[in-house]
N, C-alpha and C positions, 0 to 999 in steps of 0.2 A: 466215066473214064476221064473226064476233065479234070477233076479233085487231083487224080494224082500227078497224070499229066503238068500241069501248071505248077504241083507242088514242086516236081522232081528237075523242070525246065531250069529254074532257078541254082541248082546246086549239081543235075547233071550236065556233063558235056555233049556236043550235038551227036557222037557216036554212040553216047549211052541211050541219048534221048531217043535215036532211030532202033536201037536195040531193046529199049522198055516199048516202044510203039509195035515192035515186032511181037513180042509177047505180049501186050495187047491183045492184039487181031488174033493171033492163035488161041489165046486163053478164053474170046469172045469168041471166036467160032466153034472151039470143045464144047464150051459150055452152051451153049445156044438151045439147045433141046430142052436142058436143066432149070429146075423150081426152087425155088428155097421153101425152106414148112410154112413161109409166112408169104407165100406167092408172090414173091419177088425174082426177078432173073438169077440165076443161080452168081453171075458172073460177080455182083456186090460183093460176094464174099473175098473171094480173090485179091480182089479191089481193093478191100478196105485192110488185109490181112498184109499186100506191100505196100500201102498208105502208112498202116501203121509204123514197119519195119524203115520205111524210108527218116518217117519224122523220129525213130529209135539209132538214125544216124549211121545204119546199117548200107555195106557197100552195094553197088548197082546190080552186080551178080545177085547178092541176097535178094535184093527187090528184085528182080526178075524171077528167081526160082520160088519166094513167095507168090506172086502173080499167078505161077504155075504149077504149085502144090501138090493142086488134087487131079489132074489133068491124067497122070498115068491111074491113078487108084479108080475115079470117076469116071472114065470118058472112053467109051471103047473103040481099039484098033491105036490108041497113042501108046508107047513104051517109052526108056527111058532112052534107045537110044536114039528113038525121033527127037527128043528134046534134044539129045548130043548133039547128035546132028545140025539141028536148025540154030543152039543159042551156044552150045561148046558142053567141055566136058564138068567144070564148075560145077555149071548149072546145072546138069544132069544128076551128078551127084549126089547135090542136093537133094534135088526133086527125087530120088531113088530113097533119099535117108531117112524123108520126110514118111516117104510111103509105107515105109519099114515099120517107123517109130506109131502109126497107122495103125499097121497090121497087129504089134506088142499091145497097143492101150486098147483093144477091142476085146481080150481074150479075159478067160473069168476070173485072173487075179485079180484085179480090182474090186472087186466087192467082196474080199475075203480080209484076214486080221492085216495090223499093222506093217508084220514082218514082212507080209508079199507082198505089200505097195511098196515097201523098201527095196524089196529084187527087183521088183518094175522100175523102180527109179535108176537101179544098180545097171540093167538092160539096156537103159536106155541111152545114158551114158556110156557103155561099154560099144552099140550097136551104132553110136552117132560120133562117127570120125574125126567129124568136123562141128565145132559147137554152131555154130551157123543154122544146123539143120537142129537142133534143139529151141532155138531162137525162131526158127519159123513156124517149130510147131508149137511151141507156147502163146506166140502169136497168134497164131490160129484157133486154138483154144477160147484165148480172152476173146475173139470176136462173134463166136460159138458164145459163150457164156451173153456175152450184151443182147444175145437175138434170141436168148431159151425160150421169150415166152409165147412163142412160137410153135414150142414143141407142145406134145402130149406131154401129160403131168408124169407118166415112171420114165418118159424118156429124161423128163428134163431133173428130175431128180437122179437116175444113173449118171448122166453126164457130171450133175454139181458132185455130187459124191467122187467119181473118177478125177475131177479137177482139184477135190481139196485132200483127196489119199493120196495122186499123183503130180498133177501141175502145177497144185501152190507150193509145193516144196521145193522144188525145182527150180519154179522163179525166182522163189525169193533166195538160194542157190546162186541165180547168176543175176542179184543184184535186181530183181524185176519182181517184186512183189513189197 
């Protein structure tokens, strides 16, 4: 948690800073139970996914609702409007669009021709209101991609496959690839 902390103290103000601390603690207590494939505390991920977004110059809402991501999809008994609630409605947003865009790149288009990673893409765009929540999950993504080798060998090949039908296009889309 210090990585980002220390990163963010520097460029955020002490209300953002008490507000990234807040989602902290929340995001370390969801995830508390949870493993990553590579037996690490599930919480890294989070971590490094509004690490990233922060040093991508992205606003403190973003960083927060990166931090918080997977917390509704992952973590049962949170929803999105426990996040409304505790960080505002931004954030909730977010973290709902993220979830969405989740539930879209899980389904069997992806592994089928050209044209239907195009509708996936066309989805995805259409389903993400706010590009913010497109930027969190591409983020997410690349920090999923640095840790595949982790995974089992058709997992990690489904995913590389899913990221270069759908997310390398994407990115490099909004200038991020």
């Amino acid at each position: 948690m210090d990585e980002l902390e220390k990163a963010c103290a520097e460029k955020f103000s002490e209300d953002d800073m008490a507000r990234l601390k807040k989602a902290m603690n929340f995001a370390y207590k969801a995830h508390l139970p949870q493993k990553r494939e590579s037996g690490e505390p599930y919480i890294i991920h989070p971590l490094a996914v509004a690490k990233m977004l922060f040093e991508m110059g992205m606003d403190t809402n973003t960083v927060i609702a990166g931090l918080l991501h997977d917390v509704v999809e992952d973590c049962d008994g949170i929803t999105v409007e426990d996040i409304a609630r505790e960080f505002g409605t931004d954030i909730a947003e977010m973290v709902d669009g993220v979830t969405k865009l989740t539930k879209t790149g899980k389904s069997d288009i992806i592994s089928k021709e050209e044209a239907q990673a195009e509708n996936l893409r066309k989805m995805f765009l259409a389903i993400a209101k706010d590009v913010r929540v497109v930027i969190i999950k591409l983020t997410d993504r690349l920090h999923n991609m640095r840790t595949l080798e982790y995974c089992k060998p058709e997992k990690r090949q489904r995913k590389a496959r899913e990221v270069l039908d759908v997310y390398a296009p994407l990115a490099s889309r909004f200038g991020m690839g």
